[in-house]
C-alpha positions in Angstrom: 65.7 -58.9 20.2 68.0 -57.7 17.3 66.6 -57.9 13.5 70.2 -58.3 11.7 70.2 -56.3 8.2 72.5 -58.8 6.7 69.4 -61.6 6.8 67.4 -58.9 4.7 64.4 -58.4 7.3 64.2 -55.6 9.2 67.0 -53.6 9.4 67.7 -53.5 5.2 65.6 -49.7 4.9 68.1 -48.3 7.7 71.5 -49.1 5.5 69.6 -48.0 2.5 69.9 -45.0 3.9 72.7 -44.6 4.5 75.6 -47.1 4.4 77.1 -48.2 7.9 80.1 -49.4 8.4 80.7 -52.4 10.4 81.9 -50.8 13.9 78.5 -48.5 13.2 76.6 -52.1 12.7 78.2 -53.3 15.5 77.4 -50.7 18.1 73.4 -51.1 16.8 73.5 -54.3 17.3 74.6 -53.8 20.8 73.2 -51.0 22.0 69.5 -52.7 20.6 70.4 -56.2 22.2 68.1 -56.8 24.7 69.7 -60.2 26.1 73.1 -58.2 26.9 71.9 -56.3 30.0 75.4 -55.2 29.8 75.2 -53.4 26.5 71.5 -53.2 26.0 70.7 -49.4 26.0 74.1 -48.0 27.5 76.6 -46.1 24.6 79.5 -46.5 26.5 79.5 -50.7 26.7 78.2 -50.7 23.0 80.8 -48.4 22.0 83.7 -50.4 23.4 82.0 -53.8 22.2 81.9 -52.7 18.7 86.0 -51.6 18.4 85.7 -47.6 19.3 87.6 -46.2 21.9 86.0 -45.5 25.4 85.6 -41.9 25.0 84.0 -41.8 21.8 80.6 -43.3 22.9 79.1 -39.8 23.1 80.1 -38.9 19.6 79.0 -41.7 18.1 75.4 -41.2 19.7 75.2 -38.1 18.0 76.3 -39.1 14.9 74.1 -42.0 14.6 71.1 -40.2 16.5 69.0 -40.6 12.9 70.0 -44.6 12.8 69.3 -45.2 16.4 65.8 -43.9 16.0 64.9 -45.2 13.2 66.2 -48.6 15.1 64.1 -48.0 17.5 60.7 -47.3 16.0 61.4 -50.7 13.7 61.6 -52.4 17.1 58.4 -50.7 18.6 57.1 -52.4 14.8 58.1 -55.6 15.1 57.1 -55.5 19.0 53.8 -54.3 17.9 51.9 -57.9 17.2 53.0 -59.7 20.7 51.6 -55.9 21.9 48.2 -56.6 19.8 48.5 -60.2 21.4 48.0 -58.8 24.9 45.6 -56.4 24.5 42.9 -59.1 22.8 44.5 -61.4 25.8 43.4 -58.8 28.4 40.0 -58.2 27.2 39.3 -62.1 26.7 40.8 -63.3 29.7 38.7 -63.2 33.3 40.2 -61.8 36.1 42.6 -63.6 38.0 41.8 -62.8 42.0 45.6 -63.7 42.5 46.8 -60.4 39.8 46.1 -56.9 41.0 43.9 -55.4 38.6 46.1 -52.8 38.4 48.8 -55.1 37.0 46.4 -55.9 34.2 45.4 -52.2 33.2 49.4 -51.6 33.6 50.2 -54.6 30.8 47.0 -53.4 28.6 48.7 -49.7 28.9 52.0 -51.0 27.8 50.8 -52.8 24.8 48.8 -49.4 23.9 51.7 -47.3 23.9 54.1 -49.4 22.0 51.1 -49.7 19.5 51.1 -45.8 19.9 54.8 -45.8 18.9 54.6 -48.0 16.6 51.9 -45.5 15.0 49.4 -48.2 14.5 46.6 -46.7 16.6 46.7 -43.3 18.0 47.8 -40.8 15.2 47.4 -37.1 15.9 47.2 -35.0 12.9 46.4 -31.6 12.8 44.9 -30.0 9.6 45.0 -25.7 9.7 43.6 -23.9 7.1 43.8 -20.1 6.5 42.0 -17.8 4.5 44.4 -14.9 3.2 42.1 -11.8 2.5 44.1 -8.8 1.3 42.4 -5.8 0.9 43.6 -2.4 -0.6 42.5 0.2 1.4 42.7 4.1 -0.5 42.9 6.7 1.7 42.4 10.5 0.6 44.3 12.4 -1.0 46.8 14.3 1.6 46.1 18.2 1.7 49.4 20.7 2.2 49.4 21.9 6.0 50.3 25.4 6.9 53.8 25.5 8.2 53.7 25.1 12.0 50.2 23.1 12.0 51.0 19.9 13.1 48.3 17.6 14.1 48.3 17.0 18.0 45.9 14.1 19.0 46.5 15.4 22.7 45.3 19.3 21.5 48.0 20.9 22.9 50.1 23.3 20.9 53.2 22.5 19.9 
């Protein structure tokens, strides 16, 4: 599933960003298409499928590393309701004696984690809070030593 950013859903707060150019389009929408088994996922294929040369696939990776994950978590969102869909699904449904139960806590695991991604339910925040206490300690007054008395915590003379 691709969401084009030239239909205006989806993809339009990714080029808002930052403005792509249309090999840079091209690659996304490659490397994201899941019906191209070929391209789907693999930066080389995308690469030469968008008009780079075969070598470059690794550069523009990490180039676009900001685009491609922001691509990704917009398809973990608009993955999220079929993901909702199958979690109500497992908890209605009776068990089917011909499914493996674990099958069905494997499905209802997968829907939880792309809700996960999608941040929809599990958010970890962390909240620390310090207390700064500074303190001004005033020590007394240092006294003039006789030359050659040195304070030795060990007692030994020097």
């Amino acid at each position: 599933m691709y969401l084009s950013p030239s239909t205006g859903h989806g993809m339009n707060s990714l080029t808002k960003k930052k403005k792509l150019t249309d090999k840079q389009e091209a690659f996304l929408k490659h490397y994201f298409d899941v019906d191209c088994p070929q391209t789907f996922s693999n930066g080389r294929q995308s690469a030469i499928k968008a008009g780079y040369s075969i070598n470059s696939y690794e550069w523009i990776i990490t180039s676009m590393r900001d685009e491609i994950v922001e691509r990704a978590k917009l398809e973990f969102a608009a993955t999220s309701p079929k993901a909702v869909r199958r979690i109500v699904d497992s908890m209605e449904a009776p068990h089917n004696e011909d499914e493996p139960l674990g099958r069905t806590e494997l499905r209802f695991k997968a829907a939880q984690d792309i809700l996960d991604r999608a941040g929809i339910t599990k958010k970890q925040e962390m909240s620390v809070e310090t207390k700064n206490l500074h303190a001004v300690v005033i020590l007394p007054q240092k006294t003039q030593h006789e030359e050659g008395q040195i304070y030795n915590p060990d007692g030994r003379s020097s």
